[in-house]
C-alpha positions as a Markdown table, in Angstrom:
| # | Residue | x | y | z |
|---|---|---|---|---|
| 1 | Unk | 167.5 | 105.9 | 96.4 |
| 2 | Unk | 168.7 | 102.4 | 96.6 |
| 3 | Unk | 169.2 | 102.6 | 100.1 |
| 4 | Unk | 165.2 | 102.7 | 99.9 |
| 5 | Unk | 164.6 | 100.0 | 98.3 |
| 6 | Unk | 161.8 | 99.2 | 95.7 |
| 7 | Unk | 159.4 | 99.2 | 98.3 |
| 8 | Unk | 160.5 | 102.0 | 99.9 |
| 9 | Unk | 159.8 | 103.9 | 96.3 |
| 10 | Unk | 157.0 | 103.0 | 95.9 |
| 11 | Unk | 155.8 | 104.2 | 99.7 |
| 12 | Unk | 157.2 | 107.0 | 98.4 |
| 13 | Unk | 155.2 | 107.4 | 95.4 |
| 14 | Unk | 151.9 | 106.1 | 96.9 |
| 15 | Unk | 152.1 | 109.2 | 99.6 |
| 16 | Unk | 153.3 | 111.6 | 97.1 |
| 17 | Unk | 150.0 | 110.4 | 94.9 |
| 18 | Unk | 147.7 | 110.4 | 97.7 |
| 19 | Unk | 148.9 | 114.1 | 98.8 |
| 20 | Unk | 148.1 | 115.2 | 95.4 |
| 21 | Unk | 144.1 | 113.2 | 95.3 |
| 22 | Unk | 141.5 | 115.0 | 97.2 |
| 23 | Unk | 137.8 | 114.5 | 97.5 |
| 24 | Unk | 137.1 | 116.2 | 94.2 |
| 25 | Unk | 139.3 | 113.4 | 92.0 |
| 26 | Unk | 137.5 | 110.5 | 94.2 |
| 27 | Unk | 134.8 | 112.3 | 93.1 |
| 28 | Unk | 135.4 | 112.4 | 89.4 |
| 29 | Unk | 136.7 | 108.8 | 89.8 |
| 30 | Unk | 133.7 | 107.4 | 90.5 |
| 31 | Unk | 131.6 | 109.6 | 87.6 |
| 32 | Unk | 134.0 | 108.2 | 85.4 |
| 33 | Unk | 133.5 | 104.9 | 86.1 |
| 34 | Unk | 129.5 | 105.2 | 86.3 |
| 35 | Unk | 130.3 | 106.5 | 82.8 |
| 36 | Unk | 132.3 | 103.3 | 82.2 |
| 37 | Unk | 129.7 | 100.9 | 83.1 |
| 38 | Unk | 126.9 | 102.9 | 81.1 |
| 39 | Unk | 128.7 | 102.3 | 77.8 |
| 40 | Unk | 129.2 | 99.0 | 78.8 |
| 41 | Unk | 132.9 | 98.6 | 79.6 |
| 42 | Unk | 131.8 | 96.2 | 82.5 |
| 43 | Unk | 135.8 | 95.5 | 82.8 |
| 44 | Unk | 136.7 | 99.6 | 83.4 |
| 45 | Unk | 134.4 | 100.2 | 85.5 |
| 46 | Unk | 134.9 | 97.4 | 87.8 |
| 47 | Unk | 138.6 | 98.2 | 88.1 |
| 48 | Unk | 137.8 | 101.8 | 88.3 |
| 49 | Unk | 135.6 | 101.2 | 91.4 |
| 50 | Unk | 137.7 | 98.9 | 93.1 |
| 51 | Unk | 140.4 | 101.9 | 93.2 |
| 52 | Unk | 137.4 | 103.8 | 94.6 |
| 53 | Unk | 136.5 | 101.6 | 97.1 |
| 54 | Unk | 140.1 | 101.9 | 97.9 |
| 55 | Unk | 140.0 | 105.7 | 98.4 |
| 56 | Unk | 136.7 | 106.2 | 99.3 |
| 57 | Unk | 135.9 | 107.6 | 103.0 |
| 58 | Unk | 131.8 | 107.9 | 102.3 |
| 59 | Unk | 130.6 | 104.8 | 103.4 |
| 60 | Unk | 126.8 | 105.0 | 101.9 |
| 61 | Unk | 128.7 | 105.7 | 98.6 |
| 62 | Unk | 131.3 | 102.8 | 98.6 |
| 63 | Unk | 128.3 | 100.9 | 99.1 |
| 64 | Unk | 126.8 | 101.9 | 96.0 |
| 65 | Unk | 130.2 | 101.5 | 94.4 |
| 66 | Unk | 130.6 | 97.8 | 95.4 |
| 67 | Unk | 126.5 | 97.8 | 94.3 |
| 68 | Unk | 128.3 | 98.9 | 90.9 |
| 69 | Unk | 130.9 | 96.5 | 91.1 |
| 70 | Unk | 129.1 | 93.5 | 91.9 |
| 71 | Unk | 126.2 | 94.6 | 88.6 |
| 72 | Unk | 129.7 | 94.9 | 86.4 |
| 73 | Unk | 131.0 | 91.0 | 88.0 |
| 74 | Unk | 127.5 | 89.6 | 86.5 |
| 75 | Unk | 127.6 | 91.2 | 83.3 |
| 76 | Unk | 130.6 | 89.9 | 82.7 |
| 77 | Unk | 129.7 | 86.5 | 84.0 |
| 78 | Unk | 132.9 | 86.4 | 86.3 |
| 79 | Unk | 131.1 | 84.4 | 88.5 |
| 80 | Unk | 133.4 | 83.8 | 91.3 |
| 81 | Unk | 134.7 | 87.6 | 91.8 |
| 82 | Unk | 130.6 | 88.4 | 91.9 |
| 83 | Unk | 130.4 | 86.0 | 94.6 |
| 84 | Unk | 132.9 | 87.4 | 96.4 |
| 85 | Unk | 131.4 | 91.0 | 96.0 |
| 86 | Unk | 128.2 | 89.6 | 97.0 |
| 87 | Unk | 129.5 | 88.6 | 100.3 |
| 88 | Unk | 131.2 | 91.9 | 100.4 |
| 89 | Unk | 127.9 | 93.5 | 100.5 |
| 90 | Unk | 125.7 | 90.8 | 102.4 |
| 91 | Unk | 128.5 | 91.6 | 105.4 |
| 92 | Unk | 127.8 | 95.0 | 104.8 |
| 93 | Unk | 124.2 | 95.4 | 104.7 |
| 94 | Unk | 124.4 | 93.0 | 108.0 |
| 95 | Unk | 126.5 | 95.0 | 110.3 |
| 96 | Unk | 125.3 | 98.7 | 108.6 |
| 97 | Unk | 123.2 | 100.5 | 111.0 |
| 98 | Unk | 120.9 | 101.5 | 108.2 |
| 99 | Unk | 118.7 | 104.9 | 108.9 |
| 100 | Unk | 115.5 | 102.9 | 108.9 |
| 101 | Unk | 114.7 | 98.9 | 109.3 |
| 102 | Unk | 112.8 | 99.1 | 105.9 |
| 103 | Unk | 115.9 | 100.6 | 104.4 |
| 104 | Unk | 118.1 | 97.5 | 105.5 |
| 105 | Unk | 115.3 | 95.3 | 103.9 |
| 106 | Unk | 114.9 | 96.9 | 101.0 |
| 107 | Unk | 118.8 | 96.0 | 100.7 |
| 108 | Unk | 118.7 | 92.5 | 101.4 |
| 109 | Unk | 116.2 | 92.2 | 98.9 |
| 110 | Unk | 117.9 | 93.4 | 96.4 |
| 111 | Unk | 121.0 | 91.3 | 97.5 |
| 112 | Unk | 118.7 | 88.0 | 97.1 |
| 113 | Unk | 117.6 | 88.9 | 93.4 |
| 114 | Unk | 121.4 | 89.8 | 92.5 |
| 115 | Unk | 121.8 | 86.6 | 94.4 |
| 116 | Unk | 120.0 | 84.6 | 92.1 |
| 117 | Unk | 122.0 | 85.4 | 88.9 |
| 118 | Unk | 124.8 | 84.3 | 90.6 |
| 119 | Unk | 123.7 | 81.0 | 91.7 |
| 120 | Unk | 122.1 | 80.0 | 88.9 |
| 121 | Unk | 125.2 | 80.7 | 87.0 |
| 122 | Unk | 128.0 | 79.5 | 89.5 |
| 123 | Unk | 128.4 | 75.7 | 89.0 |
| 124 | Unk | 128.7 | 75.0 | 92.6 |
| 125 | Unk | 125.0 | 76.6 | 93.3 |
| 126 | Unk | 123.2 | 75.1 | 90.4 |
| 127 | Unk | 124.4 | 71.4 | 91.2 |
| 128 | Unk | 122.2 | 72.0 | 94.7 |
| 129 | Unk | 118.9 | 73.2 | 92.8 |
| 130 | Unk | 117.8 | 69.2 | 91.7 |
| 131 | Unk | 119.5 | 68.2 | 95.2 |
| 132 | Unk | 117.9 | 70.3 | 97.6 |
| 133 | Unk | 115.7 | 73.0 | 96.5 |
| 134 | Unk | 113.4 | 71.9 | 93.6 |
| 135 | Unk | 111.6 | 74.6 | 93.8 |
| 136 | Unk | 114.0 | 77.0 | 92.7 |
| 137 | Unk | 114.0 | 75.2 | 89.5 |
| 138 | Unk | 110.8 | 77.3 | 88.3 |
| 139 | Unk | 113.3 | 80.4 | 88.4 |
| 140 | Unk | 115.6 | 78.8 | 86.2 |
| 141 | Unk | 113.4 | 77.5 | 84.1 |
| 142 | Unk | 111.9 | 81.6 | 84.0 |
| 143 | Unk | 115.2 | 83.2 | 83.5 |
| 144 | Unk | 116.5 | 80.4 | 80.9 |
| 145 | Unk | 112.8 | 80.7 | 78.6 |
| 146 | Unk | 112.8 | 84.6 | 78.9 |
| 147 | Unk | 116.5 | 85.5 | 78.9 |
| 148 | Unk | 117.5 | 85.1 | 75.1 |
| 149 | Unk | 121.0 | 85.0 | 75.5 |
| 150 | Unk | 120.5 | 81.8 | 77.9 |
| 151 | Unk | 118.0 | 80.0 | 75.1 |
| 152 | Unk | 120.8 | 77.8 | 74.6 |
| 153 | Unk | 120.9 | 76.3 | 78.0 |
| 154 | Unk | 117.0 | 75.0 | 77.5 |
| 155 | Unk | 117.9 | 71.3 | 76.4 |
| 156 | Unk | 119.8 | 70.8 | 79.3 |
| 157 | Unk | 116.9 | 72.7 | 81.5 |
| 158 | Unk | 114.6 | 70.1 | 79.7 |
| 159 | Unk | 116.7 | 67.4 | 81.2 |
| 160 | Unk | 116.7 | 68.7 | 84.8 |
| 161 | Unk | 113.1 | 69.2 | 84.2 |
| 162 | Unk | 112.7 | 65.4 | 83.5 |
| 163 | Unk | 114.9 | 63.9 | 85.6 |
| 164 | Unk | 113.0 | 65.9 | 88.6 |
| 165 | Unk | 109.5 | 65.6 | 87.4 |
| 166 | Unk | 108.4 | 62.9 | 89.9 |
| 167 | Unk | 109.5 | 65.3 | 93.0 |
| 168 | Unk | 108.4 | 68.8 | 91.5 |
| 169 | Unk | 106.3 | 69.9 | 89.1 |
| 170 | Unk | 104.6 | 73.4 | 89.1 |
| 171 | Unk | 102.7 | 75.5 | 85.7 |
| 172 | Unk | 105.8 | 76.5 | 84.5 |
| 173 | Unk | 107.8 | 73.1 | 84.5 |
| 174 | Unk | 104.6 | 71.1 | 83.0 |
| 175 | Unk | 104.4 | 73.4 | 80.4 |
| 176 | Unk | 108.0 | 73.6 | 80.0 |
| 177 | Unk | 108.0 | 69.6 | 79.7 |
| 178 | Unk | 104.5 | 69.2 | 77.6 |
| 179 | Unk | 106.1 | 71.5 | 75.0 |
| 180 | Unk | 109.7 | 70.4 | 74.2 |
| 181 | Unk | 109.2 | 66.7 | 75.6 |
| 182 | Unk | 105.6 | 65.6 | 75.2 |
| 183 | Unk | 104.9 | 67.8 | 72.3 |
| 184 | Unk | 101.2 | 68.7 | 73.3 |
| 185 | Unk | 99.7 | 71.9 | 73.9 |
| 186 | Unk | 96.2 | 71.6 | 75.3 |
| 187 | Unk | 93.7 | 74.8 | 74.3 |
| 188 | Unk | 91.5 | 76.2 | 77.0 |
């Protein structure tokens, strides 16, 4: 054996392993991590369906696993590695030939509101909302009022919400600003 090598070894063990996992283990590895994510062990199941991924010759269900994947990156707010899975799947859902058009749109709609809880957690995106796309701070300002975990981010929404007042303003921002800033409420 150490004519092999470590690597050697461990090509070794990697074919012996993969002559001894058939479709029925991929199987019950991807149930098992399903079962992961549902009690919440976001970390499990994400490592459990990477290794599917890995082994995985289904291609409509490796999608859903790196669906899976990318919902476990958010919840645990690893920002980056969801990013990375999100362009995993926007390459996919591109270059899929998907049974019907309306299928392939569905997808990318879903990719674009998974989309948005990355970018308007990922530093990098959240610097270009005041830059370039005002408008997109109604969506924060949404997510930040009704999300209670993210309550805590409202003074500094307040302050993006000043500082871009003279080049958008829309229902939710004015109300946003007349409660916390100008302290007025008006009746109907």
């Amino acid at each position: 054996m150490s004519k092999l090598g470590y690597d050697g070894v461990v090509a070794l063990l990697v074919a012996d392993i993969s002559l001894s996992i058939g479709p029925d283990q991929i199987e019950a590895l991807y149930q098992y991590a399903k079962f992961q994510f549902e009690c919440g062990n976001y970390l499990g199941a994400a490592d459990y369906l990477y290794q599917y991924g890995a082994l995985c010759t289904n291609s409509e269900r490796n999608v859903s696993a790196l669906w899976g994947k990318l919902a476990a990156e958010i919840l645990m707010q690893n920002w980056d590695l969801a990013l990375e899975e999100l362009n995993r799947l926007k390459e996919i859902i591109d270059s899929k030939n998907f049974s019907s058009p309306l299928n392939q749109l569905q997808n990318r709609i879903w990719l674009m509101h998974w989309a948005l809880f990355i970018f308007f957690n990922h530093i990098r995106y959240l610097n270009a909302i005041p830059t370039n796309a005002h408008h997109l701070i109604r969506y924060l300002a949404t997510a930040v009022v009704v999300n209670k975990r993210r309550r805590n981010m409202l003074k500094e929404l307040i302050k993006v919400i000043q500082q871009e007042h003279h080049t958008y303003k829309d229902p939710i921002t004015e109300f946003l600003e007349c409660l916390y800033v100008n302290y007025v409420v008006v009746g109907f």
